[in-house]
C-alpha positions, 0 to 999 in steps of 0.5 A, spaced: 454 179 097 453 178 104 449 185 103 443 183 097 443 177 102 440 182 108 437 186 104 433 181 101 431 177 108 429 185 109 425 186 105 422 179 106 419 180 113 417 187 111 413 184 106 407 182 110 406 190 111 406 192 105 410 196 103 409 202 097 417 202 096 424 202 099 429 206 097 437 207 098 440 213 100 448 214 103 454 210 100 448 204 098 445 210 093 451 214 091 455 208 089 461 209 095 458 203 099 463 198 102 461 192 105 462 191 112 464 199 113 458 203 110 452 204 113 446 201 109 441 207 109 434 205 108 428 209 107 420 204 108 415 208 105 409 204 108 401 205 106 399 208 113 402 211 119 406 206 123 402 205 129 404 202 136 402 194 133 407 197 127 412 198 131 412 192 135 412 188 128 418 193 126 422 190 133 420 183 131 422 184 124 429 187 126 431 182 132 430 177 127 436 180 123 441 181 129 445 175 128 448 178 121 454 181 121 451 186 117 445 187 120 447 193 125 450 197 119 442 197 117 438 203 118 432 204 116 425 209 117 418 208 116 414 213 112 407 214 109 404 217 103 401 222 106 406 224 112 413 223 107 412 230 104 412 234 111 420 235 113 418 237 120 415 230 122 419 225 126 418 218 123 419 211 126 427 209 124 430 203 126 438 204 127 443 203 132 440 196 134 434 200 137 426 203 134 426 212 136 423 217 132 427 222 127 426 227 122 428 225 116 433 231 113 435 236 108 440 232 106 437 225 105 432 228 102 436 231 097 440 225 096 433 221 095 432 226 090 439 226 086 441 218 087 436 215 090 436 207 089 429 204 089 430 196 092 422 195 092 416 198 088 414 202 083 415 208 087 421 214 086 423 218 090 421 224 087 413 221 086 413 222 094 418 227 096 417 234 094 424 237 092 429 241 097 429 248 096 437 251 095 436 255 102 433 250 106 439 245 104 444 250 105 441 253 112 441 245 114 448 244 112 450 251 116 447 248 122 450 242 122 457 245 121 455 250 128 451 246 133 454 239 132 460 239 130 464 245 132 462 243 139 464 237 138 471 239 136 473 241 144 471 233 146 478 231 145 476 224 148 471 223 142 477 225 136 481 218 138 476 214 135 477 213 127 469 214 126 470 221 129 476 223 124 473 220 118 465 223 119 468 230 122 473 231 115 469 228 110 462 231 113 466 238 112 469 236 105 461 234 104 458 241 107 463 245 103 461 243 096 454 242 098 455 250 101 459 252 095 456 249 089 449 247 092 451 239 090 451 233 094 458 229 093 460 221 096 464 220 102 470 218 096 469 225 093 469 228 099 476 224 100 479 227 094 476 233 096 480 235 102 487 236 100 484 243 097 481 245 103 488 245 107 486 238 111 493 235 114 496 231 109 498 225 114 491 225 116 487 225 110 493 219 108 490 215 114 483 216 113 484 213 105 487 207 107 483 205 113 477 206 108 479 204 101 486 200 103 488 194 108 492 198 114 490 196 121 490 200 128 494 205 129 499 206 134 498 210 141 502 215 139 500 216 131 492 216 135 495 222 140 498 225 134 492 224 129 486 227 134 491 234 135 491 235 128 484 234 125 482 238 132 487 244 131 484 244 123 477 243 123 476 248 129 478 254 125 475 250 118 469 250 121 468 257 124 471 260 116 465 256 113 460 258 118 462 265 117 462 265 110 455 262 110 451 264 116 
């Protein structure tokens, strides 16, 4: 697959840095990927903090990857032993074809927990990650749902997009299970899940096939209709979530 072929040129440039071990979270981790479509989330654990010189190794590394087609897919943060236990620290992440510094979140450090994949070493998650109290996983979900993505809702502009319809509605369908049951479920799951919370069957259709089936851009009219109908459910889906769990 063009994917093991990546990630094993991957993990040989990162080899000279040592690693402590490289894990899969996301679709890669749960068994939902689907190759050229998912994200391929990665977490580095390296021996030490990465310094100025590791971070223009890193560069380099991920420049040389560039010419893959699947290589913008490809995101990864670098951690360390004595740094990957503090939740507030913000780490090196290599993602969207650029190197910056973020936290890693509730989320994934749960997904890490639950179905985390090791590519490389000895090392499973839980050896180096503490496990994600219930509150905090929820409180992260909540804020997720209220601060980003309800605002996001009044962008008429973004809801033309097919990323914006499918993470809007599977990341709801995601934070409701995770809200009401305290599980982490697969964008696949989160599909099926959909129907049940009320989501517009036509669009729910849509996202499935353009996902899991072979259908090709919509029309301009079906685009217009599609983002009117994920707007005019999410908003109040969201704000009933949010109420129910603030």
């Amino acid at each position: 697959m063009p994917t093991d072929a990546l990630l094993d040129r991957f993990l040989t440039g990162l080899a000279p840095l040592a690693p402590v071990a490289v894990w899969a979270h996301g679709s890669l981790g749960g068994g939902d990927y689907q190759e050229g479509r998912s994200d391929l989330d990665l977490i580095a654990v390296l021996p030490r903090p990465a310094t100025v010189r590791t971070a223009w190794r890193l560069g380099l590394l991920h420049a040389s990857l560039r010419a893959d087609p699947l290589a913008g897919l490809l995101h990864c943060t670098y951690l360390s032993p004595g740094t990957a236990a503090d939740p507030e620290r913000r780490h090196l992440t290599w993602a969207h074809r650029q190197l910056f510094r973020r936290t890693v979140t509730p989320v994934t450090r749960h997904e890490l927990h639950s179905f985390g994949r090791v590519l490389h070493g000895e090392s499973p998650p839980q050896h180096l990650l503490p496990p994600v109290p219930d509150p905090e996983l929820a409180g992260f979900v909540v804020r997720d749902q209220r601060d980003f993505w309800r605002p996001a809702v009044r962008r008429a502009e973004l809801w033309r997009q097919d990323v914006w319809i499918d993470l809007g509605l599977l990341t709801f369908a995601r934070a409701t299970v995770t809200l009401r049951e305290g599980r982490l479920i697969t964008k696949r799951q989160a599909l099926d899940e959909l129907p049940a919370l009320g989501a517009p069957g036509e669009v729910v259709e849509d996202v499935a096939e353009r996902r899991y089936g072979r259908t090709g851009p919509g029309t301009d009219e079906w685009i217009t209709r599609r983002a009117g109908l994920t707007r005019s459910y999410l908003g109040p889906a969201i704000d009933t979530l949010v109420g129910a769990y603030s």
